[in-house]
N, C-alpha and C positions, 0 to 999 in steps of 0.2 A: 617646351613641355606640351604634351598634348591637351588638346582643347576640346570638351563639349560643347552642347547647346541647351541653353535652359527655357524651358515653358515658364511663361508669367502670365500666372493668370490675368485674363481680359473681366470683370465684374460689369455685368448688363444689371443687375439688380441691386437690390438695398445693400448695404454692407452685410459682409458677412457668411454672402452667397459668392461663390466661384464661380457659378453659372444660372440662365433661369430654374426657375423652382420645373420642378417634372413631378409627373403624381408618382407618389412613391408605393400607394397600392398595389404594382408590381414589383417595383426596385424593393422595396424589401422583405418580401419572399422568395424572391431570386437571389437574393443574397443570402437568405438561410441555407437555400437548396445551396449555395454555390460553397457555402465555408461549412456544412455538413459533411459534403462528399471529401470536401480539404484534410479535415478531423478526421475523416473515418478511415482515410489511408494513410493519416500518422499513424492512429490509435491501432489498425490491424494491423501495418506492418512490424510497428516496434514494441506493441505488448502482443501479439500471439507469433505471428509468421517466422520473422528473423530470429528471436528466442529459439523457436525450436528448429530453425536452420541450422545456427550456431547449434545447438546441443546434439544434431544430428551428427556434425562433420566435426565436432571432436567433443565428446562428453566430459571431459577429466578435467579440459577449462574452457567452459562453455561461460563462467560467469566474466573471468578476465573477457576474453575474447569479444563478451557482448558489449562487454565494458568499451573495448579498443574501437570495435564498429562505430556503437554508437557516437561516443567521443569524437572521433574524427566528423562524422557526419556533421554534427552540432559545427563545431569550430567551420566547417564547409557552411553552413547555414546562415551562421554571424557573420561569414566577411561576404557572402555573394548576396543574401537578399535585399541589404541597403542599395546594394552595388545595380540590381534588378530593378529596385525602386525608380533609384535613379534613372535609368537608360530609359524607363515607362515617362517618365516625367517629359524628357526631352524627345519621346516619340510622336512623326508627324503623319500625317495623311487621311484619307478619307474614310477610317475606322478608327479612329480616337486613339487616343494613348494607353489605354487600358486593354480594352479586349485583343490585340496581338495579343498581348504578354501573358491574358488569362488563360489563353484557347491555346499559344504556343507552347507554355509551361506545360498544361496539363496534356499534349499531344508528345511531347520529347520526354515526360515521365514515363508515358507508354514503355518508350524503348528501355530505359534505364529499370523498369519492374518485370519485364517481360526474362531480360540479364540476370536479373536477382533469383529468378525462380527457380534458374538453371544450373547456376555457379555453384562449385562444390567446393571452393578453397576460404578460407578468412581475407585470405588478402582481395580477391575476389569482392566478396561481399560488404566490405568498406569502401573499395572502391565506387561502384555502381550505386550503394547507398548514398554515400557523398552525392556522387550526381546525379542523385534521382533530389536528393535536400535540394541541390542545387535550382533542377527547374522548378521544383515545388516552390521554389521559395519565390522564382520569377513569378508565381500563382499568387501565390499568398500576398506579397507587396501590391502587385497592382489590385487584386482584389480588397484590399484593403484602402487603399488607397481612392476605393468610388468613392466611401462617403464622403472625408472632407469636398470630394472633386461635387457631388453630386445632388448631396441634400444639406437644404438649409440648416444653418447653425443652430436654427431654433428647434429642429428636430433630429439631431445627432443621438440624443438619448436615449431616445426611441431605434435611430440606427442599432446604436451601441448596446442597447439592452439584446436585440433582433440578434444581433453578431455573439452576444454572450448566451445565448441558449443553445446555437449552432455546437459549441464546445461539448456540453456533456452528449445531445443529440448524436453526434457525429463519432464522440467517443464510445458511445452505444452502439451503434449502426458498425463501427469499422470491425469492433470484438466479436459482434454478433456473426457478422459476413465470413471472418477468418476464422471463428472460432469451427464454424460451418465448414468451410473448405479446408481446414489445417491439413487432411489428407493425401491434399495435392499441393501443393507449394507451389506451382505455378499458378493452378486454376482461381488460388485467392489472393496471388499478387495481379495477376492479370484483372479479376473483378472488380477489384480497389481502384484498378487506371482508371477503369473502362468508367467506373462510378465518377469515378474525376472527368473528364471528357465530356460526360453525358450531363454532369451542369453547368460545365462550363459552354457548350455547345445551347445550354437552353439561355444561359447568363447572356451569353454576346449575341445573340439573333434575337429576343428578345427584349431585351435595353438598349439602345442605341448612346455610344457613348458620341461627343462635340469633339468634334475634329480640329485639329490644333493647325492651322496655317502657319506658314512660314515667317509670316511678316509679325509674327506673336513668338517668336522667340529670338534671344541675342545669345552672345557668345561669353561661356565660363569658363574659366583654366580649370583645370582638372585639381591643381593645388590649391583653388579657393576653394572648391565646390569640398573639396576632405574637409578645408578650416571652419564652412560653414556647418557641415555636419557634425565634427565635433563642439560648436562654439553650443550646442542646445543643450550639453552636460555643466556650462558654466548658468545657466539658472536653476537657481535653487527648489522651486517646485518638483521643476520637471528632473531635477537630479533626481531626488527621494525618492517619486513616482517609480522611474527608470530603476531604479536601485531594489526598491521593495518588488518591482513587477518580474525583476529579472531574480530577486533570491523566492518570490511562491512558484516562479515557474522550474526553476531547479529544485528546488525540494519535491514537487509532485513530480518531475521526471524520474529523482531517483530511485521512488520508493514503486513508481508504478511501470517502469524499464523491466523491473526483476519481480513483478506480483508475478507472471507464470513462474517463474525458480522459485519461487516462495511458496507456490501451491502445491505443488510437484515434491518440492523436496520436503517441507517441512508440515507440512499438514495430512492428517488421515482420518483414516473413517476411523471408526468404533470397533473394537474386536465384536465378529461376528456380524457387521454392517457390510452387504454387497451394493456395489453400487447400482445394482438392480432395483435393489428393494429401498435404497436411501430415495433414489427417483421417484420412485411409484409411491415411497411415505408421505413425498414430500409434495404430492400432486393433491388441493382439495377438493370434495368431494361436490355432491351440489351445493352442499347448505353451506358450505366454504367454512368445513372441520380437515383440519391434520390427524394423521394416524398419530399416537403418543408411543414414547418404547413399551408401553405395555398392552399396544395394540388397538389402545381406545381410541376413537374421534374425537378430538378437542377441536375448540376453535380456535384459530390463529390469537386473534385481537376479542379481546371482552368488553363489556361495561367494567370498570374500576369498581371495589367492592371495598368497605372501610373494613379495616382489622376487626 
């Protein structure tokens, strides 16, 4: 059976710490920027671009079809980026374990979104997404992977809150960016890379990650290292966690995969509402009043007034 090689962490400080404490004053705003640019090319790729890919290159089953892309991609997702994790874990040399995998993820999506922008079949478009999931995901694990590696246990919360803003941020910024270029299909999968690239290129020249020597790692079988992976669904916390983390993040994919088909097909204006004029209603004035459909200035938000 083939063999890897497992990093064990070496502790120079208090328990608890993986490595000395480093000011995190930089580390975690680099991490915002780094898991912003992450989010914002899931979020434009698979709620604006690829929608209206699929709906381009066969309208009649654009919904199936988003369905089958996506799906595959996911399932590509779940078995490569433990798989990623791993490989970062047991990575050695004199750039640490992390930044290869952040800076080579986001440098090999390049190609696989540059593909996407171009491709005019389904089959096509699954494929390349899969492995564009795929480097992303080498992104996403090791980038995930700094905090336990890098900040104190006492201050993980503070990581983890930093890393939970990053999601709506990023989800913001990706729809915004695609929403903007839907015109071109390449020019806003190409911007979404380039986004990615451009923090990971500030993340790994600016943190320096601790270099893993040789003489700090021993040898794992490949079939312990699966049993150890699975063995962390046999505690009960972290079951339920896992369990509940993975049904809110399925439920928010399915409903927000298909919010464009949802906009598009099922919702309209007003008879007699152009979207001309819905824009310009909807823009307020200085004293920050809305036009009303009877033409008047109201304000958005008021004082509360009793009956």
């Amino acid at each position: 059976m083939a063999e890897v090689t497992r990093a064990t962490a070496v502790s120079t400080t208090e328990p608890g710490r993986s490595r000395p404490a480093e000011r995190l004053g930089r580390l975690l705003p680099l991490l915002l920027l780094g898991n912003v640019g992450m989010f914002a090319l899931y979020a434009g790729v698979s709620g604006v671009l690829l929608p209206l890919q699929v709906a381009a290159i066969d309208p009649a089953n654009k919904v199936a079809n988003l369905g089958l892309v996506t799906g595959v991609s996911v399932l590509a997702a779940v078995i490569f980026t433990p798989l990623a994790g791993s490989f970062s874990d047991r990575t050695r040399g004199r750039f640490g374990r992390r930044a290869p995998w952040i800076l080579g993820g986001a440098l090999a999506s390049l190609v696989g979104m540059v593909i996407l922008g171009s491709v005019r079949t389904i089959a096509l478009l699954f494929v390349f997404w899969a492995l564009t999931q795929i480097t992303m995901g080498a992104y996403q694990a090791s980038i995930t992977a700094v905090v336990p590696d890098r900040v104190p246990a006492t201050r993980r919360g503070i990581a983890s809150a930093v890393i939970g803003m990053s999601i709506p941020l990023g989800n913001a910024v990706g729809a915004i960016l695609a929403a903007a270029l839907a015109a071109t299909l390449l020019t806003g999968y190409l911007t979404l890379s380039l986004l990615v690239i451009a923090v990971a290129i500030l993340f790994t020249t600016l943190t320096k990650d601790r270099p893993v020597a040789a003489a700090e790692t021993t040898r794992i079988r490949t079939g312990e290292w699966l049993r150890t992976l699975l063995s962390s669904l046999a505690h009960r916390d972290f079951r339920w966690v896992f369990i509940g983390r993975a049904l809110l993040i399925l439920g928010y994919f399915l409903v927000a995969t298909y919010n464009l088909y949802l906009l598009q097909d099922y919702y309209r204006l007003p008879a007699g509402l152009s979207r001309d004029r819905r824009d310009r209603d909807s823009q307020p004035d200085r004293r920050g009043r809305h036009r009303g459909r009877d033409g008047r200035r109201r304000r958005a938000f008021g004082p509360v007034r009793p009956a």
